[in-house]
N, C-alpha and C positions, 0 to 999 in steps of 0.2 A: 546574453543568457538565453535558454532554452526555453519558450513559452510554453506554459502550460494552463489548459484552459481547465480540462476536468482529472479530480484524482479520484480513484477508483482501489476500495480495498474488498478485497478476498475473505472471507471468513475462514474457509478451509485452506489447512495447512498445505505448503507446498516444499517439496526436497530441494538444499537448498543448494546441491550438489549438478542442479537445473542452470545447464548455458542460455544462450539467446533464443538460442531455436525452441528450445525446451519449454522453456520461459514463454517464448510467443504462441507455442501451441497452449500453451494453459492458459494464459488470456483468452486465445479463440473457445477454448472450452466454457470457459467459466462467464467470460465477455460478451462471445458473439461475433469479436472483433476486437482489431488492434486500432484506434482513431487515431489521425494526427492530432496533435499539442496534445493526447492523455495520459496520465500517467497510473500504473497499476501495480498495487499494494501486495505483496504477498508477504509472509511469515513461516516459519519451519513452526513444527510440531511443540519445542521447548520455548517457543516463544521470543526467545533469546537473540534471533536473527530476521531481519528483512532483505526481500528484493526489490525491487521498484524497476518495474520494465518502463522505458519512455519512449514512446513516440514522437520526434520532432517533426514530422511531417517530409523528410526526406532520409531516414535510415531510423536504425533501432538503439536504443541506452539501455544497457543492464548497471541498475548501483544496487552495492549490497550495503549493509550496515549490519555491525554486531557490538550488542551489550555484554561486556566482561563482567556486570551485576546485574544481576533483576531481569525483568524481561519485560517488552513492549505490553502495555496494555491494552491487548489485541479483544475481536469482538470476539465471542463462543460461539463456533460452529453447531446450529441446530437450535442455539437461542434468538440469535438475529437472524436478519436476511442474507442470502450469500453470496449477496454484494450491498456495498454501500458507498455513496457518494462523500468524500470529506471535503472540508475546507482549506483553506490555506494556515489556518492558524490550529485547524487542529493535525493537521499534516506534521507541523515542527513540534507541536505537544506531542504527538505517536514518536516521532522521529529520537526524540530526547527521552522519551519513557513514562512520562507523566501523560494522568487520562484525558485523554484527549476529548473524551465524549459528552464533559463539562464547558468546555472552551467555549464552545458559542455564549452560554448561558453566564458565564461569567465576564466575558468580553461586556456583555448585555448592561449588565449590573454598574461597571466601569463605567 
């Protein structure tokens, strides 16, 4: 498997019509930079869709993902920061559609 150390998600929305290159200049915009093992979170407009650009530390991964219901529950551009560090466990809660932004807190609880 692909190690990944940090994930990284985007507040603002990205076209999701964005190839690699695409994709990597918006990390460098939004980032600062592409790091090896990180992986970077983006979402289109409706919410409906993710990209996830990865860094393996010798080339580039673009994965997409889309909900045929509902939509990921992404953070609001201009309510949060516009970037945010996730975890692993709230990574697969965003990934599936449920709020991820509970996860820790409840992990806790457990």
């Amino acid at each position: 498997m692909i190690r990944v150390d940090a994930i990284w998600l985007a507040t603002a929305p990205m076209d999701m019509r964005a190839g690699p290159d695409t994709a990597l200049a918006r990390v460098i915009q939004v980032f600062g930079e592409a790091q090896p093992h990180h992986a970077y979170l983006f979402a289109n407009k409706r919410g409906n869709r993710v990209k996830v650009l990865l860094h393996d530390g010798l080339g580039l991964w673009l994965l997409a993902r889309r909900l045929n219901e509902g939509r990921f529950k992404w953070s609001r551009q201009g309510h949060d920061p516009a970037t945010m560090s996730l975890s692993d466990a709230q990574l697969q809660a965003l990934l599936v559609g449920l709020p991820w932004q509970y996860t820790e807190q409840t992990i806790a609880l457990l």
